[in-house]
N, C-alpha and C positions, 0 to 999 in steps of 0.2 A: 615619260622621260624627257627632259630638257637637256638640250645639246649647250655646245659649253658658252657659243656667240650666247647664244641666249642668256645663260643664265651671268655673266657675265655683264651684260646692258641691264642687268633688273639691279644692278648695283647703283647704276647710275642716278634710280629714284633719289630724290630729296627725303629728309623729314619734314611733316605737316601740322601746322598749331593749330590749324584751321578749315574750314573748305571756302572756297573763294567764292564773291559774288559776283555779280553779273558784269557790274564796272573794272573787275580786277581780271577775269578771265580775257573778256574781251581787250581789254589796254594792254595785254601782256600779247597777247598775238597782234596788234599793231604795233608794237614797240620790234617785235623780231621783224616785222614786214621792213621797219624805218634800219634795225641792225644789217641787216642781210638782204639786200635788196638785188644780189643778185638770183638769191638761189630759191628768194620768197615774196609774194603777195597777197596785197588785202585786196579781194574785193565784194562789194556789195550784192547780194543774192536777194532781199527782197528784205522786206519791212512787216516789221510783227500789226500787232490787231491796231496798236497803242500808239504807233507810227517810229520804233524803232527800229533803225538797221538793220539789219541781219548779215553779217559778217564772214567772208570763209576765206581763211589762209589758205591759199597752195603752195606747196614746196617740192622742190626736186624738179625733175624731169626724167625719171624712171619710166618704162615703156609700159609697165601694170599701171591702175588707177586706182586708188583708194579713198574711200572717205568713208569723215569719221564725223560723228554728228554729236552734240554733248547735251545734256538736259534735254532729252526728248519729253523727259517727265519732270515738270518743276521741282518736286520733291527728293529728284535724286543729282545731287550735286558733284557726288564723288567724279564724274567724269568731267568735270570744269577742272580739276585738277589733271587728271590725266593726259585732256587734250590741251594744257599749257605745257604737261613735260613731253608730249610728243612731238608736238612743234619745236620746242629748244631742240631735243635733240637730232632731228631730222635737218633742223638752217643750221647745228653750231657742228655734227660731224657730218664729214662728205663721205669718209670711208661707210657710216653707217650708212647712209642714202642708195650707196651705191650697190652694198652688199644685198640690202633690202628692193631694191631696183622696183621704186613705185614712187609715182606723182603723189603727191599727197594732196586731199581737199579736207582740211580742218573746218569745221562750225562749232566753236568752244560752246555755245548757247543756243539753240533753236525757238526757246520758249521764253524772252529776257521779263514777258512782261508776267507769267506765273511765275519762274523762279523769283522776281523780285518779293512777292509775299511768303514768301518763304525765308526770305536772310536773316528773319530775327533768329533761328537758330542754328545758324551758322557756324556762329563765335558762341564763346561764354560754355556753360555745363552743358555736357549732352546728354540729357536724359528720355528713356521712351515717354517720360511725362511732360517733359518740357518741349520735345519734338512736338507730342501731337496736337499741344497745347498754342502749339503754330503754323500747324503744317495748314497746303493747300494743297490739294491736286485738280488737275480741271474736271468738269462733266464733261462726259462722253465724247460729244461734239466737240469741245473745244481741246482736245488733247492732240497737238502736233502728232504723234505716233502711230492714233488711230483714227486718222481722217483723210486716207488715202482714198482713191475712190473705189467703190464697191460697187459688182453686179452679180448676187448669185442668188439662184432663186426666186425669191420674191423679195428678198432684201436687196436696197438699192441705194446708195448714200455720193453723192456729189456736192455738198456744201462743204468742200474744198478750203480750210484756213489757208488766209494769206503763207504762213509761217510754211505749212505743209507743202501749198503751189512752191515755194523757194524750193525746197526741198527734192520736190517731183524736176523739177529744171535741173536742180545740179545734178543728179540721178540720170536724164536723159544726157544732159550736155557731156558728161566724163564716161557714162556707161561701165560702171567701177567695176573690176577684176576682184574685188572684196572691200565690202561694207560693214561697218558696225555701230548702231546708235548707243552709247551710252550711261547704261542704267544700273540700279540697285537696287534692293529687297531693300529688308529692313534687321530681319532676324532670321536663326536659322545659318545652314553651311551656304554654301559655292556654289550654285549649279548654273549649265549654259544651257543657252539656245544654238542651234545650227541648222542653215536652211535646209540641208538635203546631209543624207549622212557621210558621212566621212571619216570609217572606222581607225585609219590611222592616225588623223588626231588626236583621238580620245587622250592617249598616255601623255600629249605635254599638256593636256589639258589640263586632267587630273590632277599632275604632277604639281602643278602652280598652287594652289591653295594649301597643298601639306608640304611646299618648302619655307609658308611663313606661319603652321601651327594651325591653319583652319579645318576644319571637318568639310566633306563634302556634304549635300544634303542631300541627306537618303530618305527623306520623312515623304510628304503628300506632293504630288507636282504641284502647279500654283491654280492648272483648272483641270477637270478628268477629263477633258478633251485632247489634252495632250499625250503626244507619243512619247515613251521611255526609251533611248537606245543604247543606253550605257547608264552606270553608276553617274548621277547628276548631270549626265548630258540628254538633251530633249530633242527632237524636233520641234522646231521652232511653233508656239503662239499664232495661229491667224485665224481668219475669219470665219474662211469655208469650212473649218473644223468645227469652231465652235458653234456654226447653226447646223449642222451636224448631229453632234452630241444633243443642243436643245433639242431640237425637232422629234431628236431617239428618244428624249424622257418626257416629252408633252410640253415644253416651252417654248416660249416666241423670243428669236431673236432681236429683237426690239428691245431694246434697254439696256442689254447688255455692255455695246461698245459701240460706234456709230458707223465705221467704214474700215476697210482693209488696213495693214501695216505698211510699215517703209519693205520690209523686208516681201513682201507680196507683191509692189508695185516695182520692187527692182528684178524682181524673176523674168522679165522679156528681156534684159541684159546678161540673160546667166551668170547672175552674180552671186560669189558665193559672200555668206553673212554669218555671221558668227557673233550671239555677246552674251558675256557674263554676267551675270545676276551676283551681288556681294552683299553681305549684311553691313549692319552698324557696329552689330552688339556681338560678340561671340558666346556660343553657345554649344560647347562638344557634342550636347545632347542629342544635337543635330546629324552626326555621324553613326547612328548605334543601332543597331540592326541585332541588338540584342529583344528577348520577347519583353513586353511589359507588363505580361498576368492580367491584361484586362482585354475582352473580346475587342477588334477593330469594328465590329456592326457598333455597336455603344461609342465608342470613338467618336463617330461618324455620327450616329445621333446627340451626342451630346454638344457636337459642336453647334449641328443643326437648332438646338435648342435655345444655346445661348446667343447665336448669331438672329434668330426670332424674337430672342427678349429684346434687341442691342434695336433692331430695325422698330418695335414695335415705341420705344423708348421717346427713338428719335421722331417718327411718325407723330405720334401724340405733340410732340412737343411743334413740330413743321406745322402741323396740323392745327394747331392753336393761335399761332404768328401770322398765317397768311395772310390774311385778311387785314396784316394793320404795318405789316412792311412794307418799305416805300423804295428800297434803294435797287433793288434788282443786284444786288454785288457780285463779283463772282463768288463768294464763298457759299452765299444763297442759293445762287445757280448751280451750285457743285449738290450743296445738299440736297436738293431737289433731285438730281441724277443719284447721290448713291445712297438715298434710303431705302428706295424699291431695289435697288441691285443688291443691296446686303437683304431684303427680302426673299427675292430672286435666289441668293447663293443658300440661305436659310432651307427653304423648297427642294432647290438640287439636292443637299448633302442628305436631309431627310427620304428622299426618292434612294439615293445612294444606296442608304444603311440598308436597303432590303436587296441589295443587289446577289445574286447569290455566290455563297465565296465568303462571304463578307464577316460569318461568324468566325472568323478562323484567327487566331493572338495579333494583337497589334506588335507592332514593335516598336521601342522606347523612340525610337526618328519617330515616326507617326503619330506617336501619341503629343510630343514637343511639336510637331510641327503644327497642329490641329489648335493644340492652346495655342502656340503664338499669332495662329489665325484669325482668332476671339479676340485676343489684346490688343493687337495692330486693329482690328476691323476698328474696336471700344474705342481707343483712343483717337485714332486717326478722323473719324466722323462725327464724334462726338466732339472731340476740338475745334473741328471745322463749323461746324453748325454754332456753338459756342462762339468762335469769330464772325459769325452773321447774324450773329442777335446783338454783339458788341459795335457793327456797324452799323447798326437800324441807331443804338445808342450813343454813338459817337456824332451821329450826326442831328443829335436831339429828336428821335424818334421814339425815345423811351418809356410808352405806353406803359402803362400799368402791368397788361399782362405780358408783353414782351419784356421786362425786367423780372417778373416774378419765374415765367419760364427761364432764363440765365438765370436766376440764384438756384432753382432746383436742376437744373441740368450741370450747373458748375460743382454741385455738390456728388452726384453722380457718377462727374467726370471723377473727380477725388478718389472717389471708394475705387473706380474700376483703377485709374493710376496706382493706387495701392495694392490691389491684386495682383495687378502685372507684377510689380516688382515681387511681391513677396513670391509668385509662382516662381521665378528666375530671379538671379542676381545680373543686372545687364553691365556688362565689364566693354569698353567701348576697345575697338580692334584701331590698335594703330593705322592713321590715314596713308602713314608711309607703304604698308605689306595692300593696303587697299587697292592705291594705284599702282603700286609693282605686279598685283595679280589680272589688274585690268589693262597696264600697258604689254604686258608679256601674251596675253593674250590678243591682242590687235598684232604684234610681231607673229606671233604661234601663226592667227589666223591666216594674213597675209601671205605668208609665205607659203602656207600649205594649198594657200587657194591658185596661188605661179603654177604649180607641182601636173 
């Protein structure tokens, strides 16, 4: 259920032709700091790998503190828009400020120097083919989100990003009342993360994605490590779960992710965190908890299988390049990290399928959310590795067999782009109902975390 202030401010969203880059998100939160200088400021938190700024508006002077962190993952941009309309609306109404009664710390970008490889598709057509055909995400290590510091176990990770150290300071300096980094899926419904549970939320939670036509996602969580506590809400993603889960089916948590989350390192502030997860593409199918006629054990194997073809693909191809690449790139370094991880995930889902239980109907969420997990994997790493044989080539490195490897990996990429699409038709979800669903939810959260 959403109360009327609320749904009332989700009006206020814009319509979006675009999603913003790194120069536009950030010039639009200096330009309110220079607008509004009584009730807003810019200041400097710390400086990315590449020696760029890192930027964080505060506003208000409400007695809560919040902050709100945007592109924690390069790939997901939709929150560069939301933390520009957060900020307008926060320095242009004071009744809103007040009624909301929290400081506000804005960081529109965390990550300026990975989202910048990313802007080529930004603009222009949005297709799952053209996304992955430029997408970037970092390795492990170099992922602002999950390079908080770690100690459990025998797992132990302190090579601390510059990006992240900023991070970790405005985190101690404000000791936020409620935090939320700002991310996306890609395909698939609505589902959130929350740090600790908080049954009362659930209903404006829910309520946000079916007031602008989205299905919630009932299909697969995103790892089996996670706890379910509600219809697409979760216990939040962290570390000491998932070497957990490894350790229960015979794997090492090495490889998987490098160190803790934002949301792990702000639990000595008891802070509560809250964020939603939003696709691109809309896809009802995602909501259906109807049976599918096919056992979930095969589900479950069958992803296993083609996410083995997918790693085995990339492997061969990694595995023929090394030896004559020279640039060290990040897209190189990325693919290096996620060809054993989508090995690694291959392994799990395979362990899975014998789990017991497991023979019993899929249901049409599950079985949608499994292929989309194929398609996203296909496209997304194959594109990437794809841009790190383009860079060996752009920079006159183009070996014989690193050219011949890109003609048949582009050829590849081709066939799997054409699967995706023919399995689904991808209908792109207005950017407007995106950010309405992810600013409604930073308001939801917020104020539920006063209470």
């Amino acid at each position: 259920m959403l109360n009327e202030d609320l749904t009332h401010e989700l009006e206020t969203v814009p319509d979006f032709d675009r999603f913003a880059g790194v120069d536009e998100v950030v010039g639009e939160l200096a330009r309110l700091a220079e607008r509004h200088p009584s009730v807003a400021v810019l200041r400097r938190i710390g400086t990315s790998r590449l020696g760029e700024p890192l930027l964080c508006l505060t506003v208000g002077d409400g007695p809560a503190q919040g902050v709100v962190v945007g592109m924690p993952h390069p790939n997901e941009p939709i929150g560069g828009l939301t933390a520009m309309h957060l900020a307008r609306r926060m320095c242009e109404d004071a009744a809103l400020r007040r009624s909301v009664g929290y400081t506000w710390h804005i960081v529109g970008c965390i990550d300026p120097d990975g989202t910048r490889l990313n802007e080529a598709w930004f603009t222009g057509e949005f297709t799952p083919c053209r996304y992955g055909r430029n997408f970037y995400r970092p390795a492990g290590d170099e992922q602002v989100e999950w390079t908080f510091p770690l100690a459990y176990k025998d797992a132990y990770f302190d090579r601390v990003l510059p990006e992240t150290l900023a991070w970790m300071r405005l985190i101690d300096d404000v000791r936020p009342t409620f935090m939320t980094s700002l991310h996306n899926s890609e395909r698939g419904g609505v589902f959130y993360y929350v740090s600790r549970p908080e049954p009362a939320l659930h209903p404006a939670l829910k309520a946000l994605p079916l007031r602008y036509g989205l299905p919630l996602h009932l299909g697969e969580p995103e790892h089996p490590s996670v706890r379910r506590l509600d219809d697409a809400i979760y216990l939040m993603l962290n570390a000491r779960a998932l070497y957990d889960y490894l350790e229960s089916i015979g794997q090492k948590f090495d490889g998987q992710i490098a160190g803790a989350s934002s949301t792990e390192y702000a639990e000595r502030h008891g802070t509560f965190v809250t964020i939603v997860e939003l696709p691109y593409w809309r896809d009802d199918a995602a909501g259906d908890h109807s049976p599918a006629g096919v056992p979930y054990a095969r589900v479950v194997r069958d992803t296993a299988a083609d996410l083995a073809e997918l790693a085995a693909v990339l492997r061969c191809t990694l595995d023929a390049v090394l030896g004559e690449v020279v640039s060290n790139s990040p897209f190189l370094r990325a693919s290096r990290f996620f060809v054993p991880l989508v090995a690694d995930v291959a392994e799990s889902e395979r362990i899975r399928a014998r789990e017991p239980g497991n023979d019993r109907e899929a249901t049409v969420a599950e079985v949608r959310s499994s292929r989309d997990l194929v398609h996203t994997y296909r496209l997304r790493y194959t594109g990437m590795l794809l841009r790190a044989l383009e860079a060996e080539i752009g920079i006159g490195n183009g070996t014989p067999t690193i050219r011949a490897r890109h003609r048949v990996l582009e050829e590849i990429y081709t066939a799997w782009a054409a699967a995706a699409t023919a399995d689904t038709t991808p209908e792109p979800i207005p950017l407007r109902d995106l950010v309405a669903i992810q600013y409604g939810t930073i308001l939801a959260g917020a104020r539920h975390a006063k209470t």
